[in-house]
N, C-alpha and C positions, 0 to 999 in steps of 0.2 A: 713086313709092313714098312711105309717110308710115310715120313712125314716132310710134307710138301708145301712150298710158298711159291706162288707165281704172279707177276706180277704182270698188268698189263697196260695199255694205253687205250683209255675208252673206259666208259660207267656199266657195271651192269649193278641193278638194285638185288638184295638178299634174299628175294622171292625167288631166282635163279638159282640157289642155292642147291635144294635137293637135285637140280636138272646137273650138278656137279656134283654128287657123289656126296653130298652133305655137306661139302666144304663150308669154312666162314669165309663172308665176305664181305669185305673195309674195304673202304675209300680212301685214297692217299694225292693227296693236293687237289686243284680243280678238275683233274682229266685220267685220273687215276683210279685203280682196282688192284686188291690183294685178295688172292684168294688163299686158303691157308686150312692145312687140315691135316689128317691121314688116309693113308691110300691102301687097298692091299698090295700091289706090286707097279713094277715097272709096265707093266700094259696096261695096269687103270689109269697111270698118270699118264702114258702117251694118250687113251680115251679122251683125257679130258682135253690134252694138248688139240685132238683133232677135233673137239669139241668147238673151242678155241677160235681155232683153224676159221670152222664152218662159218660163223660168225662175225668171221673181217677183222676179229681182234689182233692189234697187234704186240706179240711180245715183247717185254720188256727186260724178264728175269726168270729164270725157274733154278729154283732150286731143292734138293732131296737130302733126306742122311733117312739111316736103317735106323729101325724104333724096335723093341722087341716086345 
């Protein structure tokens, strides 16, 4: 399991949320999104990364550490 922060450039509201795996989802300054959670592996997080992707979002940060 990794527990995951990613951060972007662009709003999505926390109704998106489940569409990401459950993640939480905070706002940070006028034009900003943090998404923050846990993940089961490195393929769910790339999922979300091309979730992302799909979306026009642009990244800002992601980061993981291992959670047991």
């Amino acid at each position: 399991m990794l527990r995951i922060e990613i951060r972007i450039k662009g709003r999505i509201t926390a109704r998106w949320s489940e569409w990401f795996g459950g993640l939480t989802i905070d706002h940070s300054g006028p034009d900003g999104t943090i998404l923050r959670g846990v993940v089961a592996d490195q393929a769910a997080l790339y999922g979300i990364l091309a979730r992302l992707r799909d979306l026009g979002l642009p990244l800002i940060s992601v980061s993981s550490e291992d959670v047991e």
